[in-house]
C-alpha angles and dihedrals in degrees: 000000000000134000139198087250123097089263144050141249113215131163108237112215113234104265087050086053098048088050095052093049093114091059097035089058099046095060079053097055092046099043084060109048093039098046096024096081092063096070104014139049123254094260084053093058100041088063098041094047093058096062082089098070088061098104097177096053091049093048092051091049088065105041088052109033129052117255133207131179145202121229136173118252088228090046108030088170098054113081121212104173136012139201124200122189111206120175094029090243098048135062106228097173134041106166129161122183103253089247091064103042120135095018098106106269106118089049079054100046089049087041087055097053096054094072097056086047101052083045088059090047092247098149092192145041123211130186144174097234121190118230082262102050092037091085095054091052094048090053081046091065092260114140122215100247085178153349111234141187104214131190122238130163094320094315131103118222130188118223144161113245091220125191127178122194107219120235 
């Protein structure tokens, strides 16, 4: 799916996904630690950041869920941003290379998945969405259902509980 930004969005198949997972979860990672501050404290994003050295978890993600990428139209090997449905209702991840923040891409990434889930007859999206990524959905049509404080490691995290019915 193209844009009429400089990169594209593309759904990767499984086997794609779960041989990408090192770069994949590296965007993660630095999406994290470079955006993270904003929002947490240093001990926050410290545990949220090592989610991505759980291989497994990652590797079961994939070969689950349903990915998709971002790319640049220069460089179409070279991601700079994922999205992961998991549920398949649910998007479960929503990540953009540092370098590429605030350029649209994540707007794109959330716009690619709606047509496979209308296809599947899924009528809305939900999603867990950090104090950082909450804006981007909302610019996305996703509406807040509900503020939450969640668990995770030790750690406390606030988050909006989002949902968008699809048209």
């Amino acid at each position: 799916m193209a844009n009429s930004d400089p990169y594209v969005v593309r759904r990767l198949t499984r086997d794609a996904a779960i041989a990408q997972c090192d770069r994949l979860r590296t965007i993660y990672r630095d999406a994290v630690v470079v955006a993270g501050p904003r929002h947490y404290n240093a001990s926050q994003v410290a545990v949220w950041s090592e989610t991505a050295e759980q291989v497994d978890r990652w590797a079961t993600w994939f070969d689950e869920g349903v990915t998709w990428v971002a790319t640049t139209i220069d460089a179409p090997d070279l991601f700079i941003g994922e999205a992961l449905m998991w549920p398949a209702d649910h998007v479960h991840l929503l990540y953009v290379d540092p370098a590429f923040h605030r350029r649209g891409v994540g707007r794109a990434l959330l716009a690619a998945v709606e047509p496979d889930a209308r296809q599947a007859g899924i009528t809305a999206l939900t999603a867990d969405c950090s104090l950082h990524s909450h804006p981007v959905f909302a610019a996305s049509g996703y509406d807040v259902v509900e503020w939450e404080d969640s668990a995770h490691r030790g750690e406390v995290f606030r988050r909006a509980r989002m949902r968008k019915v699809l048209p």
